[in-house]
C-alpha positions as CSV (number, residue, x, y, z in Angstrom):
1,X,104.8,46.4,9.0
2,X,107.7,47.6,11.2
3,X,110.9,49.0,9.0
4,X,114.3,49.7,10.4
5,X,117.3,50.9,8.3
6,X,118.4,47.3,7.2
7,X,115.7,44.9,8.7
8,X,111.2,44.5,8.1
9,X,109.1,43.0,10.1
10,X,106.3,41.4,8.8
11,X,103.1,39.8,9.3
12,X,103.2,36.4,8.6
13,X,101.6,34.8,5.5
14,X,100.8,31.3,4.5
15,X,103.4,31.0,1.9
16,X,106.2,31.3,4.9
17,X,106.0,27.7,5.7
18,X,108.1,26.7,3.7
19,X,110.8,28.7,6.0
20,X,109.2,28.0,8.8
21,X,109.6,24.2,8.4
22,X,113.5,24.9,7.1
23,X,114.2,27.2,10.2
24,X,112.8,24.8,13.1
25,X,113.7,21.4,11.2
26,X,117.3,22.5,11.5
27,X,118.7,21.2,14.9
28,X,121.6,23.7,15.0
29,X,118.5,26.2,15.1
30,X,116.3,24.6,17.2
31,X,119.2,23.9,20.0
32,X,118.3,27.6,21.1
33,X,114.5,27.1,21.2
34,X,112.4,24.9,23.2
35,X,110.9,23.0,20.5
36,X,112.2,19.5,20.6
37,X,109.6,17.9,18.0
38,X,110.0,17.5,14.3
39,X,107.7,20.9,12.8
40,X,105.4,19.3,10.8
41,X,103.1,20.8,7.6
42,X,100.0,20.7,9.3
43,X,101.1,22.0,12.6
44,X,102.8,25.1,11.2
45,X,99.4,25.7,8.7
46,X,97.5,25.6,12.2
47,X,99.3,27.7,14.2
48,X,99.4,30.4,10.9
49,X,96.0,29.9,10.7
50,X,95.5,30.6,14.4
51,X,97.6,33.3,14.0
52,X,94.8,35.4,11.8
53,X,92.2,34.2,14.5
54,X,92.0,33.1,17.9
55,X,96.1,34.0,18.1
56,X,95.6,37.5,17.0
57,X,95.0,39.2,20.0
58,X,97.7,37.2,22.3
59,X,100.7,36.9,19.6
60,X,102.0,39.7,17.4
61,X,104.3,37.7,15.3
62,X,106.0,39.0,12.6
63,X,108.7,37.4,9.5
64,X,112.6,38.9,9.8
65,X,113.5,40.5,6.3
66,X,116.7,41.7,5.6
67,X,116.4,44.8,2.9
68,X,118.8,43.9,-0.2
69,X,118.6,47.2,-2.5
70,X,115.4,47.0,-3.5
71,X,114.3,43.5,-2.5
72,X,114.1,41.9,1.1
73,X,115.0,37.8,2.1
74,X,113.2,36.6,4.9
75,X,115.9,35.4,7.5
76,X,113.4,34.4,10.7
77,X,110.9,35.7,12.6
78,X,109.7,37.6,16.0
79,X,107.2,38.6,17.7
80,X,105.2,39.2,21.1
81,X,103.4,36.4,22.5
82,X,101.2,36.0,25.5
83,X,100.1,39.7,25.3
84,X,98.1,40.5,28.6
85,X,96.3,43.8,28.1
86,X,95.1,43.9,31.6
87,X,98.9,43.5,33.2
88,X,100.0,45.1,29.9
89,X,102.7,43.0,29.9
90,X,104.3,40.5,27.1
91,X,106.7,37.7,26.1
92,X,109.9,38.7,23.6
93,X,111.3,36.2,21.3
94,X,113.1,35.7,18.3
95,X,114.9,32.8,15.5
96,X,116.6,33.6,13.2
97,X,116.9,30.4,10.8
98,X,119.2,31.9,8.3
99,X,122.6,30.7,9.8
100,X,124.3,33.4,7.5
101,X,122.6,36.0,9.1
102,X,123.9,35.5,12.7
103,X,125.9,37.7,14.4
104,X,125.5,40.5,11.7
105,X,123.4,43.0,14.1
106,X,120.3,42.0,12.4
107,X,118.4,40.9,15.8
108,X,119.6,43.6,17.6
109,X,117.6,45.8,15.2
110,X,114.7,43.9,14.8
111,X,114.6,43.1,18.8
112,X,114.7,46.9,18.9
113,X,112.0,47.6,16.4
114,X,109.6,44.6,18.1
115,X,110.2,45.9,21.3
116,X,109.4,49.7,20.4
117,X,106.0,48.3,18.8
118,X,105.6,46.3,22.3
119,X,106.0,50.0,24.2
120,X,104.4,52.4,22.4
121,X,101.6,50.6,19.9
122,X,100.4,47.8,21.7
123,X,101.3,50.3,25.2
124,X,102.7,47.7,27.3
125,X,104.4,47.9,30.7
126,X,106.7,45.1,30.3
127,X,108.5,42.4,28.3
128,X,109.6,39.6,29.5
129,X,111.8,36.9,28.0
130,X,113.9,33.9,28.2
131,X,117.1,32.0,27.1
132,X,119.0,29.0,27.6
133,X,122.6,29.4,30.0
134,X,124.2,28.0,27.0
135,X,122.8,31.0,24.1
136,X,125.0,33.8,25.1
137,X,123.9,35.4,21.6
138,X,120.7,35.8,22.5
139,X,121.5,37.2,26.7
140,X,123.8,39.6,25.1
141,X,121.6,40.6,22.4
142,X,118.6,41.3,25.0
143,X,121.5,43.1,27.3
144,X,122.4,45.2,25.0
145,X,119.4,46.7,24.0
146,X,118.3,47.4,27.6
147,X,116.2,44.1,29.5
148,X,118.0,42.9,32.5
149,X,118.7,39.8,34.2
150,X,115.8,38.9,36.8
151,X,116.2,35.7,37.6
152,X,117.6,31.9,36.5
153,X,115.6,28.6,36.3
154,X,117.9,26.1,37.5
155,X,117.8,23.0,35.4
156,X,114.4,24.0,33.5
157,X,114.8,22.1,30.0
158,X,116.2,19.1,28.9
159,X,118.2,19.6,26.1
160,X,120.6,17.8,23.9
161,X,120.6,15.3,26.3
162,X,121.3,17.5,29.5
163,X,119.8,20.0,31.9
164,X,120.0,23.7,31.3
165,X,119.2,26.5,33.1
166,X,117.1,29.0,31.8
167,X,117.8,32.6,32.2
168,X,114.6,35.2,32.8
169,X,115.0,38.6,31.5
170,X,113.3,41.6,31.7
171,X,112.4,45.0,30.4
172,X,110.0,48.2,31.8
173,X,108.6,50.5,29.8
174,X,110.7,53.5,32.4
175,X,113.4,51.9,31.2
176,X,113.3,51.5,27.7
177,X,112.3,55.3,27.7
178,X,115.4,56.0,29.4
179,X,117.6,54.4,26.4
């Protein structure tokens, strides 16, 4: 469990589905990610199941909890993924399905507090990560807490009925030391 000052990371348990399938059934969500099926049930009980297995060593994924007083409300979820131990390197990313929740500081925290764990539990090099042209919250987010712009995907995804570029950012261990 990671704990900030207002957000917890998690690990993730069965009984999450349920947000799970709320958070990437919503296409005002999903518009950010590049999911473009329907979640189903069994798929999300497959990959949480895979998660506790033959995942557990590639992706540290985690539940977003907001702490309320003394209770928390799960808001989205983050994690590592593609962990490389040999190249010590990883892949960032982030939801967070609770529309409410956006733009309240709450990803910059928890993209802080995944990203420490990255560097100095799991000792990587490097974290990589990606965005849509279009998801300025997310560029700005990863910005401000220190990756950098590496590189753009011209016309990578289909999305929403267009073509979108998809922006490649990056982070060093040097240089998150240096924050």
């Amino acid at each position: 469990m990671l704990k900030g000052r207002s957000v917890l990371l998690r690990p993730v348990k069965r009984s999450d589905i349920s947000y799970f399938l709320k958070w990437f059934n919503d296409p005002e969500v999903v518009q950010y990610v590049e999911l473009y099926m329907p979640m189903t049930e069994m798929s999300e009980e497959k990959y949480i199941e895979e998660l506790g297995t033959t995942r557990a060593k590639r992706d540290a994924q985690f539940v977003m909890e907001v702490i309320e007083g003394a209770s928390t409300k799960p808001i989205g979820t983050c994690g590592l993924h593609e962990i490389d131990s040999k190249d010590r390197k990883a892949v960032f990313g982030m939801v967070i399905g609770e529309k409410d929740y956006w733009s309240k500081g709450y990803g910059t925290e928890a993209a802080r507090l995944i990203v420490n764990y990255g560097f100095q539990q799991l000792n990587l090099h490097r974290i990589s990560s990606g965005a849509f042209a279009f998801n300025e919250r997310s560029i700005k987010l990863q910005k401000k807490i220190g990756f950098r712009e590496e590189g753009r995907l011209r016309e990578a995804f289909f999305k929403n009925g267009q073509y979108h570029d998809l922006v490649l950012l990056g982070l060093l261990r040097e240089e998150w030391r240096g924050l």
